[in-house]
KOLSELO-910437 format. One record per residue (C-alpha): residue in one letter; z, x, y; residue number from 1. Coordinates in nm, 3 decimals, padded with zeros to 5 digits. Last residue first. Layout:
[seza 'A'; [Z; X; Y]; NUM] ...
END
This chain:
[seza 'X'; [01.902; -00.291; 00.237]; 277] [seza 'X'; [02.293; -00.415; 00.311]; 276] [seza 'X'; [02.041; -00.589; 00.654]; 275] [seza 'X'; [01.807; -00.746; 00.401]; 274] [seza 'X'; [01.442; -00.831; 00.407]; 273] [seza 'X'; [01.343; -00.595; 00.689]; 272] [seza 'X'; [01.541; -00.321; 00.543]; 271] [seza 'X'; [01.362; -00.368; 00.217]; 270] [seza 'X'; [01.018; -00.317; 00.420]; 269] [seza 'X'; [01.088; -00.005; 00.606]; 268] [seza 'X'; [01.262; 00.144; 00.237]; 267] [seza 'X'; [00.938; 00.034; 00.048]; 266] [seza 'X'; [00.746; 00.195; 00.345]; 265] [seza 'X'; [00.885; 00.550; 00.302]; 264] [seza 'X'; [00.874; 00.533; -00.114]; 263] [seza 'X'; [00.519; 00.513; -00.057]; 262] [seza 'X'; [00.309; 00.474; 00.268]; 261] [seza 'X'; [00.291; 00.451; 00.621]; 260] [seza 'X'; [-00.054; 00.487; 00.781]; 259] [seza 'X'; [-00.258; 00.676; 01.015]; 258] [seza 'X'; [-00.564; 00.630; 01.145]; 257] [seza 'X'; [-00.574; 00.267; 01.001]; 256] [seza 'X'; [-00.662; 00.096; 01.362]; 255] [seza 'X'; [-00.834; 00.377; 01.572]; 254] [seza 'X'; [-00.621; 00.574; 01.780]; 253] [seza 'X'; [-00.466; 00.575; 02.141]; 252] [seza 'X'; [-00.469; 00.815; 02.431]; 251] [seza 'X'; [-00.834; 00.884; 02.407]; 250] [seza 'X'; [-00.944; 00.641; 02.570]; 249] [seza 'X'; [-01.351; 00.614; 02.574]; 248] [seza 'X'; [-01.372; 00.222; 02.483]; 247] [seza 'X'; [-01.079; 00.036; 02.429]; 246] [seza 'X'; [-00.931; -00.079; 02.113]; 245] [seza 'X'; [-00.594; -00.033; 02.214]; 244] [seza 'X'; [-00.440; 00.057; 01.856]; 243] [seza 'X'; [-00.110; 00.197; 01.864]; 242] [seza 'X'; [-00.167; 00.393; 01.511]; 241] [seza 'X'; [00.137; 00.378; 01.452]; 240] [seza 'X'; [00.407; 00.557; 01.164]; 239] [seza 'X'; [00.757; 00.411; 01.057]; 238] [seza 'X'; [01.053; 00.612; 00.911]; 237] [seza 'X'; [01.381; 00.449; 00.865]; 236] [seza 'X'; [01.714; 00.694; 01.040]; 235] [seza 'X'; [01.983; 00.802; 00.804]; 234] [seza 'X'; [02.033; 01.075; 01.169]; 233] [seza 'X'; [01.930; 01.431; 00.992]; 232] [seza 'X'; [01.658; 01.249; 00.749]; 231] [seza 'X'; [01.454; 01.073; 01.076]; 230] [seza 'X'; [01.520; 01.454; 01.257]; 229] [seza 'X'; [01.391; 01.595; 01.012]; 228] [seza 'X'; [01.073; 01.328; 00.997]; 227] [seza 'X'; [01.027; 01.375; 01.368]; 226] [seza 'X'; [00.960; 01.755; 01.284]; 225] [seza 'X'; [00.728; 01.725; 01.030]; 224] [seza 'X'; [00.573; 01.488; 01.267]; 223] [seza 'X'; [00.534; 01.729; 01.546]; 222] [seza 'X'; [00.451; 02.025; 01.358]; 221] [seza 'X'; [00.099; 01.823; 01.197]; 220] [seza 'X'; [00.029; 01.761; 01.551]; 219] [seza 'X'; [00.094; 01.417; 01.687]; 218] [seza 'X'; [-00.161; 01.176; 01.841]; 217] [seza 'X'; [-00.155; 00.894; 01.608]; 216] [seza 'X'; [00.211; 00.890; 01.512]; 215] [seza 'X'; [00.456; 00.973; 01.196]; 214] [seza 'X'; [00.783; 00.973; 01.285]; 213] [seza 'X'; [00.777; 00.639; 01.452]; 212] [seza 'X'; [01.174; 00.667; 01.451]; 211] [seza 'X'; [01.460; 00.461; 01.297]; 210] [seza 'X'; [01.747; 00.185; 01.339]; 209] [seza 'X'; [01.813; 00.330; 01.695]; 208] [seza 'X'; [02.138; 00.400; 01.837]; 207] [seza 'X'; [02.065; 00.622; 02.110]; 206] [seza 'X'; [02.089; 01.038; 02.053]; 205] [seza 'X'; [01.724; 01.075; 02.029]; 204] [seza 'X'; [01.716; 00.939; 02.418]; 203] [seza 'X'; [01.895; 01.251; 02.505]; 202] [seza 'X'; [01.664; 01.468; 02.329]; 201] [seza 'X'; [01.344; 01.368; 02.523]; 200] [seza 'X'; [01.484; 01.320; 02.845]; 199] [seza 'X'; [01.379; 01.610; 03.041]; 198] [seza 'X'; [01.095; 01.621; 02.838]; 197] [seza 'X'; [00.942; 01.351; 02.911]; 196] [seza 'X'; [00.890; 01.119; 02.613]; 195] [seza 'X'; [00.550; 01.086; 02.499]; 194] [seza 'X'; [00.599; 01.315; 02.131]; 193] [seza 'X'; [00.887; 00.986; 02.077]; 192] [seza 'X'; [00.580; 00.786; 02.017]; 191] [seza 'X'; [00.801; 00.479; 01.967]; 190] [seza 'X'; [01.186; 00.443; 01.881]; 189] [seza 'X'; [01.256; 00.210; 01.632]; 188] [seza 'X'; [01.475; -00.159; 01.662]; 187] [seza 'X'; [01.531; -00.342; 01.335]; 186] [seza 'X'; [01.536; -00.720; 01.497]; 185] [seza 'X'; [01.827; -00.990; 01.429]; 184] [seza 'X'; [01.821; -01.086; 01.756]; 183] [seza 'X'; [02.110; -00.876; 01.916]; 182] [seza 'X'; [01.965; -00.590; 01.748]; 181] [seza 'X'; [01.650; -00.663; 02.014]; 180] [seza 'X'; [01.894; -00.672; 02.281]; 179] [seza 'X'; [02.093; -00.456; 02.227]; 178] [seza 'X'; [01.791; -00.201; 02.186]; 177] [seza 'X'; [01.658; -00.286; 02.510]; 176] [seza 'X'; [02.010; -00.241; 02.739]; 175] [seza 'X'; [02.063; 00.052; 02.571]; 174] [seza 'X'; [01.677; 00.168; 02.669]; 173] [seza 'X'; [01.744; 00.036; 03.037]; 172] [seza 'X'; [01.519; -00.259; 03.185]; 171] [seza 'X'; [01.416; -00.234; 03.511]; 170] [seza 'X'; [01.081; -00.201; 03.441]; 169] [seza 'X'; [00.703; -00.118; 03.482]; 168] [seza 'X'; [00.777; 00.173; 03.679]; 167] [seza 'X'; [00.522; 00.201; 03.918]; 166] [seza 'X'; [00.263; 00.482; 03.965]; 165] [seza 'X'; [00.040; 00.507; 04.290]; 164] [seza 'X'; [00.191; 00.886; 04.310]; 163] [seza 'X'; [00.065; 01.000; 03.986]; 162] [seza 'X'; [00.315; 01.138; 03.746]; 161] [seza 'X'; [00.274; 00.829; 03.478]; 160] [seza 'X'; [-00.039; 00.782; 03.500]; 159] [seza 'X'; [-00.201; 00.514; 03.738]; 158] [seza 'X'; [-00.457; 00.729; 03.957]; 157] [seza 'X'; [-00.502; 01.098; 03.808]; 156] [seza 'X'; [-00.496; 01.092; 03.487]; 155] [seza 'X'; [-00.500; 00.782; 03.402]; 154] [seza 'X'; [-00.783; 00.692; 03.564]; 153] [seza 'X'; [-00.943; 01.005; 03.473]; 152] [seza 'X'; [-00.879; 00.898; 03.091]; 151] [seza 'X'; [-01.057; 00.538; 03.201]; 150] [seza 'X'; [-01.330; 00.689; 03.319]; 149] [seza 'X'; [-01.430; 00.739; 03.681]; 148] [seza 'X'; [-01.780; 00.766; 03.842]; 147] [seza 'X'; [-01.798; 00.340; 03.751]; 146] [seza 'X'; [-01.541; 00.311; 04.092]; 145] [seza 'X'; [-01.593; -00.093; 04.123]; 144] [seza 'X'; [-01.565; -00.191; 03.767]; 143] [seza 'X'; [-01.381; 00.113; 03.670]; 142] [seza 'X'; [-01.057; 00.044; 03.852]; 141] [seza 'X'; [-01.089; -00.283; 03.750]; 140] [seza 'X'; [-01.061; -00.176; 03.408]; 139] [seza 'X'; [-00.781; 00.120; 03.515]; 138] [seza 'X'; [-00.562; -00.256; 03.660]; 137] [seza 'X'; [-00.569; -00.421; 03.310]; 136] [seza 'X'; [-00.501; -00.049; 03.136]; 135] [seza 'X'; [-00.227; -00.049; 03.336]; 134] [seza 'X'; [-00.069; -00.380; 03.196]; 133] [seza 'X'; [-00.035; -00.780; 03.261]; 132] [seza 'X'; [00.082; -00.971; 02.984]; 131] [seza 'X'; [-00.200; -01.220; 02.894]; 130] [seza 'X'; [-00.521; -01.278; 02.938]; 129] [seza 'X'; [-00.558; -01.021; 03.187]; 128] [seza 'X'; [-00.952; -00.937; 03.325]; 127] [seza 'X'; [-00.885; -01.255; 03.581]; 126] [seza 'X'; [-00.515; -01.145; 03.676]; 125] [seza 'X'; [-00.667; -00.776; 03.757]; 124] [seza 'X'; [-00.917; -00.935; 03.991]; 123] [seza 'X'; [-00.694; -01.154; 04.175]; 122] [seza 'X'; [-00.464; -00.850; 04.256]; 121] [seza 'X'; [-00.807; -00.688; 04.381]; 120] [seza 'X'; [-00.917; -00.357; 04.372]; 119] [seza 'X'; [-00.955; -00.106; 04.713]; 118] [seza 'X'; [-00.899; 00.325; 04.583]; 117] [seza 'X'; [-00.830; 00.488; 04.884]; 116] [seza 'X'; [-00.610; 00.733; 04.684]; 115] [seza 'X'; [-00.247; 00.697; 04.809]; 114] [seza 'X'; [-00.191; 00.398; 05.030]; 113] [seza 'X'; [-00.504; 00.172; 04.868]; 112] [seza 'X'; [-00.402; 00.288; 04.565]; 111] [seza 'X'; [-00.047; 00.209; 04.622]; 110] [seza 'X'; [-00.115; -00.145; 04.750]; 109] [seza 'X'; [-00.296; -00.266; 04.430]; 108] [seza 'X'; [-00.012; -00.056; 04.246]; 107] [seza 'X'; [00.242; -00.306; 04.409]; 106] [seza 'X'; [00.045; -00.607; 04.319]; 105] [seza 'X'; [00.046; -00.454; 03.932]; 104] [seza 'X'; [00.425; -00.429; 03.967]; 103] [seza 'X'; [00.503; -00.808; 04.099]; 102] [seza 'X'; [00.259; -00.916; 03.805]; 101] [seza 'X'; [00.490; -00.699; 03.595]; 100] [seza 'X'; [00.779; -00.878; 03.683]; 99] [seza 'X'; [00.685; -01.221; 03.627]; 98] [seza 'X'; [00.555; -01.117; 03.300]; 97] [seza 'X'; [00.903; -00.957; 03.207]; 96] [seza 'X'; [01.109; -01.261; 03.366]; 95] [seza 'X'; [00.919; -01.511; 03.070]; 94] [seza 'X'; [00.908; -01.266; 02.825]; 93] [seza 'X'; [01.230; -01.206; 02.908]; 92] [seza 'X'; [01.335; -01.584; 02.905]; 91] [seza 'X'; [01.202; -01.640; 02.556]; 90] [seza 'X'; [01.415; -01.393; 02.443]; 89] [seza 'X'; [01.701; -01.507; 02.535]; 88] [seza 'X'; [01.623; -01.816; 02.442]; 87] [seza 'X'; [01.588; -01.699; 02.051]; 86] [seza 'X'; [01.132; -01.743; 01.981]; 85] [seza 'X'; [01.152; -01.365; 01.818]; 84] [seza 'X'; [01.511; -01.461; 01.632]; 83] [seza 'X'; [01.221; -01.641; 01.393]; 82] [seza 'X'; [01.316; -01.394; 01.122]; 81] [seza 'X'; [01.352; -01.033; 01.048]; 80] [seza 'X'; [01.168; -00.877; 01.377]; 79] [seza 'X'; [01.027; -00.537; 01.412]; 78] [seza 'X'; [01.106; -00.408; 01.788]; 77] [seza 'X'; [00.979; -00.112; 01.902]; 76] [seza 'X'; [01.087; 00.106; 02.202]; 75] [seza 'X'; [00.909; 00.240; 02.451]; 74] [seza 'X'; [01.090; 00.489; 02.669]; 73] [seza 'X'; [00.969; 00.574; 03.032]; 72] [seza 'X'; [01.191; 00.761; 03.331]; 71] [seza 'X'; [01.424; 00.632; 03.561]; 70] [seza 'X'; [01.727; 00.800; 03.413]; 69] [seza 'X'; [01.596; 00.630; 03.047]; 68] [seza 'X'; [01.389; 00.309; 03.133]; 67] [seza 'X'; [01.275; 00.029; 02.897]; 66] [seza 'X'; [00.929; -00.115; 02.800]; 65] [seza 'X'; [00.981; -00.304; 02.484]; 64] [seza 'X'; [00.716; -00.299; 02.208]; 63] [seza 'X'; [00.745; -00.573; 02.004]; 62] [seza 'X'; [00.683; -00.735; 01.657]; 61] [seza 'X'; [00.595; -00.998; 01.367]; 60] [seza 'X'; [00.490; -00.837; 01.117]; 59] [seza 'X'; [00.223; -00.949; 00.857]; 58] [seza 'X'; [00.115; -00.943; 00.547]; 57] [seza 'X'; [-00.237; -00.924; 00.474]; 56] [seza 'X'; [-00.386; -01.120; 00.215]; 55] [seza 'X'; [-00.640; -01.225; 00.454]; 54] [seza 'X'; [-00.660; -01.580; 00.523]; 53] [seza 'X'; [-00.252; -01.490; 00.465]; 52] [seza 'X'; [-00.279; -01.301; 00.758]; 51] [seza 'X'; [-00.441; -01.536; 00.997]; 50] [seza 'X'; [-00.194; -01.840; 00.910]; 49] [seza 'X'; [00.082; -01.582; 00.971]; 48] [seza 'X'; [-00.076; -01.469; 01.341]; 47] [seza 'X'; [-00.106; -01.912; 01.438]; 46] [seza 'X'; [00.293; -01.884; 01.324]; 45] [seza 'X'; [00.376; -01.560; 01.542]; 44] [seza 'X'; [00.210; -01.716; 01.858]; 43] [seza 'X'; [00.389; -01.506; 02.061]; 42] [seza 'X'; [00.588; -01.170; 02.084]; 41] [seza 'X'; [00.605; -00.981; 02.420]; 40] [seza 'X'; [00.710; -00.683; 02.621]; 39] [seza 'X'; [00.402; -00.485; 02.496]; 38] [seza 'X'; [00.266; -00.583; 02.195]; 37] [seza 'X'; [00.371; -00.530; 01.870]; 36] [seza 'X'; [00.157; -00.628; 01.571]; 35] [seza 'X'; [00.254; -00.534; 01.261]; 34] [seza 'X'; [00.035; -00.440; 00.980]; 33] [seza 'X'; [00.088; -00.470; 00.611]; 32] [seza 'X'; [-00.211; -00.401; 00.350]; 31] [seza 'X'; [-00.441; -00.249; 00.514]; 30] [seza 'X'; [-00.790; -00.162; 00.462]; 29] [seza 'X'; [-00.980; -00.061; 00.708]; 28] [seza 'X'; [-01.146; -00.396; 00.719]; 27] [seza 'X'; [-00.888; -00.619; 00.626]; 26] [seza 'X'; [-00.705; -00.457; 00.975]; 25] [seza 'X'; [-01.038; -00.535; 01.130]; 24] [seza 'X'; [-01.033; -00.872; 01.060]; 23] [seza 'X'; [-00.648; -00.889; 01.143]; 22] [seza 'X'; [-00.757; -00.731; 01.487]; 21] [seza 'X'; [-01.017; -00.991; 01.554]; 20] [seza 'X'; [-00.810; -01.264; 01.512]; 19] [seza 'X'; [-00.578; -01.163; 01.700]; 18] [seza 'X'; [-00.797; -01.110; 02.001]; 17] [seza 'X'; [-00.901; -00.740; 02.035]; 16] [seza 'X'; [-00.876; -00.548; 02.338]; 15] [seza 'X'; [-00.532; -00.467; 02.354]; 14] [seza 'X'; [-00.353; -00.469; 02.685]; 13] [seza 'X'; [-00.081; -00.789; 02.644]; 12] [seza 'X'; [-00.153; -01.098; 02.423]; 11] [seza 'X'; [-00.486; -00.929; 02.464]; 10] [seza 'X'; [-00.396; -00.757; 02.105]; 9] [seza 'X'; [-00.185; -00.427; 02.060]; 8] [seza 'X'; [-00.090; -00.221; 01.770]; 7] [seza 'X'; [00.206; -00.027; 01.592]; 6] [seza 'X'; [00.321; -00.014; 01.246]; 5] [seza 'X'; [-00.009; 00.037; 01.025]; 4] [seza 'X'; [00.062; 00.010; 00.668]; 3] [seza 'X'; [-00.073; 00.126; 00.368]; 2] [seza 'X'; [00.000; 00.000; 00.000]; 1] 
END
């Protein structure tokens, strides 16, 4: 069995409806995915129906956006039950998309400010279906500036370092993993090779349930050494390929590109099924 952890649909900044992406999941031959888009998790019964069309089994799950001394952590979410559609955490979703429509008018102001770079709010809301993120705003970016791609965009316009940026939450990384273990979810840290590094071994020190050890851009090195540190802390082991779909970005990888397998998924899975797991 092979499974694929970490992906993205236009509920938030993936390309693919989710229809699409469980066809393509068949396709490269999966056998569990989960789908975790950012900051929210929706739909989850219309996603089942798709999954057993395709004798896939399916995840239901998120990728938080929380902050660590005002820099980025991501942190994934893998729900056990319906806890997903709780009132609490209804009402982030709710507050988070408010918030980050409040962000992306900010960065419409900051590129203005900063790089001369003139998109429309209104614009931005038409391209997102759903929960509004950066790689919304880099498409209209591109639509009116075609002489940039959507790596320069990053790069230099809406990355992390670049002076348009803005934080896309409040939220702190305690704050996100109680509340996702408040709801019944196993909560993993994502991509830790993307934390800063002036952060990067403080935030292995939180409470998570496990790691994303095994990750689409690492180096061999890297995930050998995510998996110690998995071992050292009785920490699960997950692996993404934190599928965009989008064309020419080479931050994310294609759907399947790497997998979890064996006795490591077995012991992903039983957790999921029982808390004593």
């Amino acid at each position: 069995m092979r499974a694929d952890l970490h992906m993205h649909t236009t509920d938030s900044d993936g390309k693919l409806s989710p229809e699409e992406l469980f066809d393509l999941a068949k396709e490269k031959g999966l056998d569990v995915i989960a789908i975790t888009d950012h900051d929210v998790c929706k739909n989850v019964e219309e996603k089942k129906a798709l999954a057993k069309a395709r004798g896939i089994t399916y995840i239901p799950g998120i990728e938080l956006s929380t902050l660590h001394n005002h820099k980025s952590v991501h942190v994934l979410g893998y729900f056990k039950d319906d806890n997903h559609q709780a009132p609490a955490m209804k009402a982030y979703y709710k507050n988070i998309k408010k918030g980050r429509e409040e962000r992306a008018k900010t960065f419409v102001k900051n590129l203005k400010t900063y790089h001369n770079i003139e998109i429309s709010y209104a614009r931005i809301m038409t391209i997102s279906s759903g929960i509004i993120a950066r790689p919304h705003i880099a498409r209209a970016i591109q639509e009116k500036y075609p002489q940039y791609s959507h790596d320069d965009i990053f790069e230099h316009f809406i990355g992390d370092d670049c002076k348009a940026y803005v934080p896309s939450t409040e939220l702190s990384t305690q704050d996100g993993i109680d509340l996702l273990k408040a709801h019944h979810a196993l909560v993993i840290l994502a991509h830790p090779k993307l934390l800063k590094k002036t952060i990067h071994d403080t935030v292995l020190n939180y409470p998570f349930d496990g790691i994303e050890a095994i990750y689409g851009l690492n180096t061999e090195k890297e995930t050998l050494f995510y998996k110690k540190q998995a071992k050292k802390r009785n920490w699960l082991i997950t692996a993404g390929s934190d599928y965009h779909g989008i064309n020419n970005d080479t931050s994310h990888k294609m759907l399947g590109a790497v997998s979890l397998e064996g006795d490591d998924l077995a012991t992903f899975l039983a957790h999921l099924k029982n808390d004593n797991a």
